[in-house]
C-alpha positions as a Markdown table, in Angstrom:
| # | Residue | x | y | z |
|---|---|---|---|---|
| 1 | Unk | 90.2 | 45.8 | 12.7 |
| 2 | Unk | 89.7 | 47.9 | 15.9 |
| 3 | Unk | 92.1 | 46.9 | 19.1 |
| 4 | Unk | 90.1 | 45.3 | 21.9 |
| 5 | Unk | 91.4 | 45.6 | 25.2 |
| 6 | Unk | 91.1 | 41.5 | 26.8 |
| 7 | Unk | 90.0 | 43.1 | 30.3 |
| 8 | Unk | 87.0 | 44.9 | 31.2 |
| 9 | Unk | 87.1 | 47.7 | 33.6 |
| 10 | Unk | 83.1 | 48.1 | 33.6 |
| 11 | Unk | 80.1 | 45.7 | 33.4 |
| 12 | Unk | 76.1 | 45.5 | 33.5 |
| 13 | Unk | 73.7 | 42.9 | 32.9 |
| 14 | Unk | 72.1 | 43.4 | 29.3 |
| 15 | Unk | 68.2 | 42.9 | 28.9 |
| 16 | Unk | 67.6 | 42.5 | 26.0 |
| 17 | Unk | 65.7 | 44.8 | 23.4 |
| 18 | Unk | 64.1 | 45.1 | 19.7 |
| 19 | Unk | 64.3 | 48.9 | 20.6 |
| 20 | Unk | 66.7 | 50.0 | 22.9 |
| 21 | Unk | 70.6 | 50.1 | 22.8 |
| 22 | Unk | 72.5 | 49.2 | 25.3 |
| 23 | Unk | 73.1 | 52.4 | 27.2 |
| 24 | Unk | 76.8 | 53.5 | 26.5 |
| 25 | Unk | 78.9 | 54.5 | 28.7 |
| 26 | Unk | 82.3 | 55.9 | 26.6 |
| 27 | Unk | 81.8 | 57.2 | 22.7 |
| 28 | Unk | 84.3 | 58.4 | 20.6 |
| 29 | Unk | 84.9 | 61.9 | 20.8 |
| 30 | Unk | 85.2 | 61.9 | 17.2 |
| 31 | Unk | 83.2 | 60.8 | 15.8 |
| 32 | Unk | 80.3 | 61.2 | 18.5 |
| 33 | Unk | 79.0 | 57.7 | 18.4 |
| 34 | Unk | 78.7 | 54.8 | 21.0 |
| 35 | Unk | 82.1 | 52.5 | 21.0 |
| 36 | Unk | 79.9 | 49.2 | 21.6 |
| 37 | Unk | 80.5 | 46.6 | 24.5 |
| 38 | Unk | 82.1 | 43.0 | 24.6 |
| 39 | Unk | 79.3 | 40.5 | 26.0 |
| 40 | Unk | 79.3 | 37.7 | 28.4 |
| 41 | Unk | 76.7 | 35.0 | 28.2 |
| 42 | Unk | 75.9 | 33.1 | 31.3 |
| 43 | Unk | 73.3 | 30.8 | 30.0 |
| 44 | Unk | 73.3 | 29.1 | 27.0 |
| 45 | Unk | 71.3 | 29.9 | 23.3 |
| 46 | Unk | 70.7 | 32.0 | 20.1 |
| 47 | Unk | 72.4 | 35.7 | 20.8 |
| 48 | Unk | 70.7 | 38.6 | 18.1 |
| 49 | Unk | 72.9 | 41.4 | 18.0 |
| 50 | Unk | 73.4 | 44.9 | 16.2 |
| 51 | Unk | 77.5 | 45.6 | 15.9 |
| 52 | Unk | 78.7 | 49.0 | 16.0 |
| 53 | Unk | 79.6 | 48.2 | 11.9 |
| 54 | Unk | 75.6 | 48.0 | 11.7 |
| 55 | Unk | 75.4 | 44.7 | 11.4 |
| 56 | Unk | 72.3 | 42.6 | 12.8 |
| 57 | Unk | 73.2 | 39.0 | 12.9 |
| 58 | Unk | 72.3 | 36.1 | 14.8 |
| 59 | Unk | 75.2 | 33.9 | 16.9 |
| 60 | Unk | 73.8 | 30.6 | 17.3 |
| 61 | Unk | 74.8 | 27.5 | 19.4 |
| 62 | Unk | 76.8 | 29.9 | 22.3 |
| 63 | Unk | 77.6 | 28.3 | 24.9 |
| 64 | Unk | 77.2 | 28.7 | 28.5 |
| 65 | Unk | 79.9 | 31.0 | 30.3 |
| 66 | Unk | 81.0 | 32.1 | 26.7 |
| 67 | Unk | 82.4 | 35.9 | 25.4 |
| 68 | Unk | 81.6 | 37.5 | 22.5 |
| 69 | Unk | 84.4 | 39.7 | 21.3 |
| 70 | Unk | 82.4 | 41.8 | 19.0 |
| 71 | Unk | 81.6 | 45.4 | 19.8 |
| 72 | Unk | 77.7 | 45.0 | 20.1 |
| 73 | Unk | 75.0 | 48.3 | 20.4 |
| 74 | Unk | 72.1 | 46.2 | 21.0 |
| 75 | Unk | 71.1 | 43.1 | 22.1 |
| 76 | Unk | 68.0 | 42.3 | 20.4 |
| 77 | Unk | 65.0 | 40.5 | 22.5 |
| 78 | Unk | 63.6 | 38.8 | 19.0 |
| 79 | Unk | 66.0 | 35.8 | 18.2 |
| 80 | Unk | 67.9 | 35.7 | 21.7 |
| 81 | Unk | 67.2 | 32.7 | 23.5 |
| 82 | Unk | 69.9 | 33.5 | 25.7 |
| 83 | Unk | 70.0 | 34.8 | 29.0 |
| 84 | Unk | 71.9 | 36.5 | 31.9 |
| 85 | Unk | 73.9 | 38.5 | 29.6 |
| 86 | Unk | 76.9 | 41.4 | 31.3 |
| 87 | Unk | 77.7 | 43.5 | 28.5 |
| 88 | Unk | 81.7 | 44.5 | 29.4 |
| 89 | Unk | 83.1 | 48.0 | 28.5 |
């Protein structure tokens, strides 16, 4: 399992996408490809997401003011019924 630092030192709100990553802003200089982002979700619902492992899988029943510690790519617009999400590098 990859170590994940428990403070962020960046964050942007997330709107979400069936297309479009969240834009990265660190990769690693590896392997080339985008390290992911923690999320933060401000309101309440259903959160689709794509993990940097490739995984696309549904949280469901999060809770307002809630983290997700899972190093997420994208946050997909079909099956995300929640909102006023900060993606946190």
């Amino acid at each position: 399992m990859a170590y994940q630092k428990l403070q962020a030192y960046r964050a942007a709100p997330v709107t979400p996408s069936d297309t479009v990553n969240i834009p990265s802003i660190s990769t690693d200089p590896g392997a080339g490809r985008n390290n992911g982002c923690a999320l933060y979700v401000g309101t309440a619902g259903a959160l689709r997401v794509l993990t940097t492992g490739g995984d696309d899988i549904t949280f469901v029943g999060i809770n307002t003011g809630a983290f997700i510690p899972v190093q997420v790519l994208k946050v997909f617009a079909t099956g995300t019924t929640a909102s006023n999400i900060i993606a946190l590098w």
